[in-house]
N, C-alpha and C positions, 0 to 999 in steps of 0.2 A: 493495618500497621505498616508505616513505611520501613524498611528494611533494606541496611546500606551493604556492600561487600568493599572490601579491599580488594586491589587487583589483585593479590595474593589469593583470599580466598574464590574470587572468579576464577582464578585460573585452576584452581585444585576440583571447583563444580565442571570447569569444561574439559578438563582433562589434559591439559596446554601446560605450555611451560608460559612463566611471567613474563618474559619479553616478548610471548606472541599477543597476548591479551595487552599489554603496552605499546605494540606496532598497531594491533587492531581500534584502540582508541585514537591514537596519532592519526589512522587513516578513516579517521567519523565514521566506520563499520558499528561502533559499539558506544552507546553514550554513556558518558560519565560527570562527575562536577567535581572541582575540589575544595578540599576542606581548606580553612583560612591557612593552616599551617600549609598548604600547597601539596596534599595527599591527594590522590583520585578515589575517589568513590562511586563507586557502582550499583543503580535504583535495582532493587528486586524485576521489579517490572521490568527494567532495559535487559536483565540477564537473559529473562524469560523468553523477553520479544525478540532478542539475538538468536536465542537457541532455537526458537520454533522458525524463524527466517532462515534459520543453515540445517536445518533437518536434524537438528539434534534433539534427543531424547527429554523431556523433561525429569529432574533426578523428584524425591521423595520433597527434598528442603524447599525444590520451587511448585513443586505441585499448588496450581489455585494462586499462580501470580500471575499469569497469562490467559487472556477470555479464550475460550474454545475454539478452533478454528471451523469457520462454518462452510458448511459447502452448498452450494444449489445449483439444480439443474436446470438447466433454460430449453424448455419446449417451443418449439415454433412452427409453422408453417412455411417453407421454401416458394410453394405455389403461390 
């Protein structure tokens, strides 16, 4: 289910005030689109992918918007 935020509510998930969640879309850190009426909206998925890019915690509400991040260890031979 796609699932929009207001900059208002992004800013209340990242714990910001609205004009920094407003500078951070200005500055293509955080994507967004707007509504016809020229509102910004915010994809679940881009909140998710913001927050795990800046080390932030994923809350309850985005849990399971963002794939896991994976790790792997590369073995090799130097010789």
């Amino acid at each position: 289910m796609n699932r929009y935020y207001t900059t208002h509510e992004a800013a209340r998930i990242l714990g910001v005030s609205l004009p920094t969640v407003v500078n951070w879309i200005k500055a293509r850190r955080l994507r967004c689109h707007r509504t016809p009426g020229g509102h910004r909206r915010i994809a679940r998925e881009d909140l998710a992918d913001f927050m795990l890019r800046h080390g932030m915690p994923l809350g309850g509400e985005l849990a399971g918007a963002a794939p896991a991040l994976r790790k792997a260890l590369v073995v090799g031979d130097l010789g």
